[in-house]
C-alpha positions in Angstrom: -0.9 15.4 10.5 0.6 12.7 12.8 0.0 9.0 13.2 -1.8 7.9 16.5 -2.4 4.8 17.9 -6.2 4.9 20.1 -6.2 4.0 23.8 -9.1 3.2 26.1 -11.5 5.7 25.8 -10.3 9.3 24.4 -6.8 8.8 24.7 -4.5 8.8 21.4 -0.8 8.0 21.7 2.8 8.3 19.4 5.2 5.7 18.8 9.1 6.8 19.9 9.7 8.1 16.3 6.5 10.0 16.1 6.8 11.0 19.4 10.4 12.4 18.9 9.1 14.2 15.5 6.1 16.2 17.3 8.2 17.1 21.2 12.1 17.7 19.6 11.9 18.9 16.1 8.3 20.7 16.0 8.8 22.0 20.0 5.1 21.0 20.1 4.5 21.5 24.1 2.1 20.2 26.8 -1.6 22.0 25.8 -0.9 22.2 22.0 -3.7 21.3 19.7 -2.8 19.1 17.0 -4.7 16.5 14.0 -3.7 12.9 14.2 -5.3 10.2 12.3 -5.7 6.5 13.0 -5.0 4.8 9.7 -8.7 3.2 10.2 -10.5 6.0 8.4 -10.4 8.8 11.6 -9.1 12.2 11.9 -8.7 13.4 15.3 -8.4 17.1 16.5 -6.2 16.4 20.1 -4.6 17.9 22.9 -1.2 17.1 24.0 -1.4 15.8 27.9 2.6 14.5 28.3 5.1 15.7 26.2 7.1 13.0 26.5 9.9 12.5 23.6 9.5 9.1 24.0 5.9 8.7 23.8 3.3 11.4 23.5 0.1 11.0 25.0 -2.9 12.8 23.7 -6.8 13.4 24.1 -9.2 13.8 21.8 -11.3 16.7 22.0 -13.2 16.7 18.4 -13.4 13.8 15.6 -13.1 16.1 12.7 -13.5 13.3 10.5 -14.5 9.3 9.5 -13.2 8.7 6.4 -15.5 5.4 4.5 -13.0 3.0 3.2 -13.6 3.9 -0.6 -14.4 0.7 -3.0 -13.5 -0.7 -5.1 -10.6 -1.8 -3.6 -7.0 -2.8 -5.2 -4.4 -5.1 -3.9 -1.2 -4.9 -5.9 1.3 -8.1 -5.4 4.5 -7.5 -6.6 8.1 -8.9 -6.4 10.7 -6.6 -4.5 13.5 -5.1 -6.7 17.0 -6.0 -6.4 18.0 -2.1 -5.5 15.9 -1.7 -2.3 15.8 2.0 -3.2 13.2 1.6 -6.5 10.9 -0.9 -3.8 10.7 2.0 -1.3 9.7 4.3 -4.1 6.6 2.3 -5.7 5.2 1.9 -1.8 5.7 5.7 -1.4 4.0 6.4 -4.7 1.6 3.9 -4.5 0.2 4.6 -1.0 -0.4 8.0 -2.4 -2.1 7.5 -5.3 -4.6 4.8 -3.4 -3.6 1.2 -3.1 -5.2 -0.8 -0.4 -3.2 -3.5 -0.1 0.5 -5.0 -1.0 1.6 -8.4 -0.9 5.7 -8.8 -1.7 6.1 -11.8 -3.9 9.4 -14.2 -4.3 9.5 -15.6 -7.8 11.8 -17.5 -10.0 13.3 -14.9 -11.2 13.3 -12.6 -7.6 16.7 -11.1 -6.8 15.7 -10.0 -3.5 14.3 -12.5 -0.8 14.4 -10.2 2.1 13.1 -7.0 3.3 12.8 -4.7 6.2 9.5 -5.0 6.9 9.2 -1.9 9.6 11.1 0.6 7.6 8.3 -0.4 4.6 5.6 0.3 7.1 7.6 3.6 8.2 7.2 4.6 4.6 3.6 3.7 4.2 3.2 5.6 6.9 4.7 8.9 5.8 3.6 8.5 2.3 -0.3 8.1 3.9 0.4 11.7 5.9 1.7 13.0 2.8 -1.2 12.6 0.7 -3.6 13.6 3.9 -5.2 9.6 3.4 -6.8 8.6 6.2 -6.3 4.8 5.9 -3.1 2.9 5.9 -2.8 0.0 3.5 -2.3 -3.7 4.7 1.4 -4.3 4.2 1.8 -8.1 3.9 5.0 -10.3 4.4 6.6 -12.0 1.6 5.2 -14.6 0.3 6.3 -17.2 -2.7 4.6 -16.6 -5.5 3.3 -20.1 -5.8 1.4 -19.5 -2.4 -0.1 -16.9 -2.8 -1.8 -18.6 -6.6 -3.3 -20.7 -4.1 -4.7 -17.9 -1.6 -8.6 -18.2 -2.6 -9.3 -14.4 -3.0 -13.5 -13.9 -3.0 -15.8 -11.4 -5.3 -11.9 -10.0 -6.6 -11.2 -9.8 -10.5 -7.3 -11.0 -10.7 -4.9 -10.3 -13.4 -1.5 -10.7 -14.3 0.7 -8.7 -15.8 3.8 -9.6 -18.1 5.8 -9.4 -21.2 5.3 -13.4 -22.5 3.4 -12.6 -25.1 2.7 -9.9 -27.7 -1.0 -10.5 -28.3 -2.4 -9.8 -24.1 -5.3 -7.8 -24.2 -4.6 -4.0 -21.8 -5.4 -4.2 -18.5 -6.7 -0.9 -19.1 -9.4 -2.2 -21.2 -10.3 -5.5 -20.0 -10.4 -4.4 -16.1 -14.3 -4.8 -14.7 -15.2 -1.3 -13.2 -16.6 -0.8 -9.8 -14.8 -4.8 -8.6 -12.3 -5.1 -6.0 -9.2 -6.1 -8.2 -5.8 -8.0 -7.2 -2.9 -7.0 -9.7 0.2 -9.5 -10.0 3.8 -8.1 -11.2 6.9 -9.9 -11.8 10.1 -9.5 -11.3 12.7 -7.6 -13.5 13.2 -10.7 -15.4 9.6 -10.8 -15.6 7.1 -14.2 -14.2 8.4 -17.9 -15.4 6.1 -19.4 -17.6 5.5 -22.3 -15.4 4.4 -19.2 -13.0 1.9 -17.7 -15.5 0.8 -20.7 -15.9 0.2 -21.6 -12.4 -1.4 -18.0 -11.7 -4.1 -18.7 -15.0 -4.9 -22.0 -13.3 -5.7 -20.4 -10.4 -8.6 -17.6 -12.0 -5.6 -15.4 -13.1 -6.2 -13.6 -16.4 -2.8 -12.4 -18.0 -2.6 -8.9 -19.1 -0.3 -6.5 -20.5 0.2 -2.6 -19.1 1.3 -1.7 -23.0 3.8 -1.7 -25.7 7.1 -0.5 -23.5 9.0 -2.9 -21.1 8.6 -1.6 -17.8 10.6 -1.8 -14.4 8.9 -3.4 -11.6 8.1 -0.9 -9.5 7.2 1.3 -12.3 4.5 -1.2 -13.8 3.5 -1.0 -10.0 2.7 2.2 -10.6 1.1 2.1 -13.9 -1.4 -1.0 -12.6 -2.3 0.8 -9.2 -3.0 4.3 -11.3 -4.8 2.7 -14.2 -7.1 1.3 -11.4 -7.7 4.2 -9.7 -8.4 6.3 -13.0 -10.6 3.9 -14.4 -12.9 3.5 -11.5 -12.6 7.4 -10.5 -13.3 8.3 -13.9 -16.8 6.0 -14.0 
């Protein structure tokens, strides 16, 4: 399966990398039948018209497929981790198991503020061929924290998740079923309480994912499959 952008009328193209991927390492040639998909829900059956290691151009001959956007729909914001390596695994995973949406949040307690935005989308990417998805989830820039309170999300149950208390009701058995959801996660060193208290002033309910104290990107994980289980599962 390869990525494809959609030109005017029947015409799919590759990006460089793609491109380079499908003409040098698979030898595909001038004539080849290959599937592409569009990230927007289509799979393609396509011919190869230039073979061109730079950019591959491509026309359709079937849609094999339109893929409906599958609801409810779950937007996980989360702070990056300090080792870029454990960030580029929750996208990988998460894309996989079915998030829609990810917003990278600076915090209080953030120890990253930057990131390489195309090498995340890169990932997405792969990780969305991987698991033979046909839609690509809206990668977001960073964004403080405190902003993004603020953003007034519509018809979306909200929720966030940290360690400040001993007494937060499970995610698990407090999400609504069959809603769009936006899931909040902190840093390693876990939300400020001026920042849980901003986010509950805001529509946020505070939730814990259980017991154990969780990495970032693994309470990614456990908030994106919990969603996904639930609502498959009803």
């Amino acid at each position: 399966m390869f990525y494809a952008f959609l030109k005017e009328g029947h015409h799919l193209y590759f990006d460089k990398e793609e491109s380079f991927h499908c003409i040098k390492v698979l030898r595909h040639q001038a004539g080849d039948i290959i599937l592409a998909t569009d990230g927007k829900g289509a799979k393609y059956k396509a011919i190869i018209l230039q073979a061109d290691q730079n950019q591959c151009i491509l026309e359709v001959t079937q849609v094999v497929e339109i893929e409906i956007l599958k609801k409810p729909l779950v937007h996980i914001a989360i702070s990056p981790t300090k080792n870029i390596d454990r960030l580029e695994w929750f996208l990988e995973k998460a894309v996989e198991i079915g998030v829609n949406q990810i917003t990278l949040l600076t915090c209080k307690r953030s120890e990253r503020k930057n990131v390489k935005e195309e090498r995340f989308q890169k990932i997405a990417i792969s990780a969305m061929k991987q698991s033979l998805r046909h839609w690509l989830p809206t990668l977001n820039t960073l964004t403080k924290c405190t902003e993004f309170f603020k953003i007034p999300f519509s018809n979306q149950n909200k929720y966030i998740c940290h360690c400040q208390h001993h007494t937060l009701p499970l995610l698990k058995n407090i999400m609504q079923l069959n809603q769009d959801a936006i899931i909040l996660i902190g840093p390693e060193g876990d939300f400020s309480n001026d920042e849980i208290e901003d986010a509950e002033k805001n529509g946020y309910v505070s939730v814990s994912l259980g017991n154990a104290r969780l990495r970032t990107e693994t309470a990614g994980i456990v908030a994106v499959h919990t969603f996904q289980m639930l609502n498959s599962f009803n």
